[in-house]
C-alpha angles and dihedrals in degrees: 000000000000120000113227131213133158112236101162092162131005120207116208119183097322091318111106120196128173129242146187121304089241138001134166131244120241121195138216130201124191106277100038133099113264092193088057096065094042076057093058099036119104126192128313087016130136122225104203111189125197130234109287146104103258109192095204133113109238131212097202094204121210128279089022126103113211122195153147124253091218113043124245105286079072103030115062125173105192115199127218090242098240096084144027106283101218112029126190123174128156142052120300132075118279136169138199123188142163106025139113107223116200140176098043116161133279084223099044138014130277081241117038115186125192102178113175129173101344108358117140134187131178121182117188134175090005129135130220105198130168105339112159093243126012129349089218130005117183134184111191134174140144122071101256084058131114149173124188124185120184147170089354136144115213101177135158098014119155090221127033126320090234130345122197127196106183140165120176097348133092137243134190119191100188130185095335128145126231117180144142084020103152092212099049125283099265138011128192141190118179136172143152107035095321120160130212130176119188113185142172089358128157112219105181143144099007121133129210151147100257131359095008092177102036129349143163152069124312101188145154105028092325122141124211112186114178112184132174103000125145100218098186142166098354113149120211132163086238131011102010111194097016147012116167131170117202117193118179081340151098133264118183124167115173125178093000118156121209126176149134089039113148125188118189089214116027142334108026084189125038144321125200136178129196113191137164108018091318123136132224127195128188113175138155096010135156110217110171131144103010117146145202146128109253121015143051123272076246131028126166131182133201121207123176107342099340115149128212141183137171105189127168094359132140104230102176138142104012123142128269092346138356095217155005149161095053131035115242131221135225088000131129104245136187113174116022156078124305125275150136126335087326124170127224099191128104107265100232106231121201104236113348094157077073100038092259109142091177107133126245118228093260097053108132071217092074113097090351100118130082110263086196075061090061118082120220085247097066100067101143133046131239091289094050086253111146112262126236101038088162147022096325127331133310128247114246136026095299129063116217117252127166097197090048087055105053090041083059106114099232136158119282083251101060093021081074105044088057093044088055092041094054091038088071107024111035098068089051095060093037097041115119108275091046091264102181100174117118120214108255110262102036094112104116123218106218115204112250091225091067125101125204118239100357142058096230120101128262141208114245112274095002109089123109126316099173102006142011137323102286124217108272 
């Protein structure tokens, strides 16, 4: 007999599909065959699998969720190393979630997705660890197509973290992790009217030859957002932490935060071109620390209609220049050419010994940006915290704002240095008449050992930027 449960909508990582009004749950305990049980699933069921390391290469049909009791620190499929380890091809809504994949091929992905005219496929809470080639690897095309990612860690892969081949479908890569992939982090490649939204995504730690963090081709009507990702400490021999090309498309990356890239040859930030009538907008990024020999943090070019524009950015630090190509606007800029209401001061971060790029209140950062450049969409910053807490916008990815600060969980240490600074400077910049002036000596002097939000230990310069202390 048939186990019923109602699943009228599942909800993955902020993607919805609908499923059958009622499907069964098959179980799976360690030492049996989980392909067996996709074979016998029909539509709107639910493969559970128990804690275990399963050694099988699966074929995830359409309409059916497979996914581990335990999570994947528990629930492990190990591929032969000759094919993709999970396979899912086909039309129909499917889901995987809480499992570390592993043995994936040097020539192919541990996950291998085909998704035409109304697949869908959404993987949550999964880890792509050590395959031989890619962690993920998608085609999708058709309208009614879509790939969501989230909440995933894809670390220590030979190939790409996730690559992602896409025409007239739509994609979402939400709050994962990529990290120590030997290819880059992620690859696109996007055309006719495609639409990908990467959000709240660590890039960190992938090497490359060229883009380690982020690299590929946005063309033909397609739209590429990327919104509140840390891209950090990628190598590359050119472009370290980006390098996009967008043809007849759009490019737009709002409260990123890149630092610590380093490419061997040219452009330890990003690089990004805008041709052919395409548009490129960088706006409310943090862009600090990024090396390389020749080439700015940020440099943008325009070809044959393309159209470009920096705007209330932090561009600081960066060697040998912050930015170049196109002039920005309301940024704080170190290195660059000329441009509008820019401001040539250090921007004053609250803790960058730890990789916090928060302002402090004194910032020449703080209500320096154009609030007409931020669109109604971008109303919160890089932390989710709400924008425009003053007079107009900050510059960067974080809006400064006191509360949130002293809310922050920090070490005693540093927990002390930011109550005496706000003791004596908060009233002054939100006292009545919009004074923004700090007294001279507020400026706190965090101690380099701290690490935000946690109470492991970080490396210097390497804690959290938009989450929580990782794992180091």
């Amino acid at each position: 007999m048939r186990k019923l449960v109602v699943t009228a909508l599942v909800v993955w990582g902020g993607a919805s599909w609908s499923g059958a009004a009622e499907g069964a749950v098959l179980r799976v305990r360690e030492g049996e065959r989980i392909q067996a049980a996709l074979e016998r699933a029909q539509w709107g069921d639910t493969v559970l699998v128990a804690p275990g390391r399963y050694m099988e290469t699966l074929r995830l049909p359409g309409g059916v969720t497979l996914r581990s009791e335990a999570g994947w620190g528990e629930t492990w499929l190990e591929g032969s190393g000759s094919e993709p380890v999970v396979t899912c091809e086909g039309a129909g809504d499917r889901a995987l979630a809480g499992f570390a994949i592993t043995g994936g091929p040097a020539d192919g992905a541990a996950l291998r997705a085909l998704l035409l005219q109304e697949g869908h496929l959404a993987v949550r809470d999964c880890r792509f660890t050590e395959n031989a080639g890619d962690g993920i690897a998608a085609t999708i095309y058709g309208e009614a197509s879509e790939l969501t990612v989230s909440d995933t860690i894809l670390d220590g892969n030979r190939g790409r973290g996730i690559a992602l081949d896409g025409g007239f479908a739509r994609a979402q890569l939400l709050g994962n992790r990529l990290h120590d992939n030997r290819r880059g982090g992620l690859f696109i490649s996007l055309s006719e009217w495609a639409e990908l939204t990467a959000k709240g995504n660590e890039i960190a730690d992938n090497l490359a030859d060229d883009g380690a963090g982020i690299a590929g081709l946005v063309a033909d009507g397609a739209v590429a957002r990327f919104l509140e990702n840390r891209v950090a400490w990628n190598r590359a021999r050119a472009c370290a932490a980006i390098h996009l090309v967008a043809s007849a498309a759009r490019v737009e990356a709002w409260n990123n935060v890149l630092t610590g890239n380093l490419a061997f040859e040219a452009y330890g930030g990003a690089f990004l071109v805008a041709r052919d009538g395409a548009g490129v907008v960088f706006g409310n990024n943090t862009v600090v620390e990024n090396e390389a020999p020749t080439g700015a943090a940020v440099a943008v070019e325009t070809i044959a209609g393309g159209t470009a524009s920096v705007v209330n950015s932090i561009l600081w630090g960066n060697t040998p220049a912050d930015l170049e190509g196109v002039p920005a606007a309301y940024s704080v800029l170190g290195r660059g050419p000329a441009g509008t209401a820019n401001v040539a001061q250090a921007p004053q971060f609250l803790a960058p010994e730890l990789g916090d790029y928060r302002l402090l209140p004194r910032s020449p950062g703080v209500d320096a940006g154009s609030n007409a450049a931020l669109p109604a969409a971008m109303a919160r910053d890089c932390n989710g915290e709400g924008r425009i807490v003053g007079r107009a916008v900050d510059c960067g990815a974080f809006e400064t704002a006191p509360a949130a600060l002293r809310a922050a969980r920090v070490d005693g240490a540093l927990a002390d240095h930011i109550a005496a600074f706000f003791a004596g400077c908060e009233a002054v910049r939100y006292a009545p008449g919009g004074a923004s002036r700090a007294p001279s000596g507020c400026v706190p002097s965090p101690p380099a050992s701290s690490c935000l939000d946690s109470g492991r230990a970080a490396r210097p310069g390497r804690s959290t930027i938009c989450g929580s202390c990782p794992d180091w």
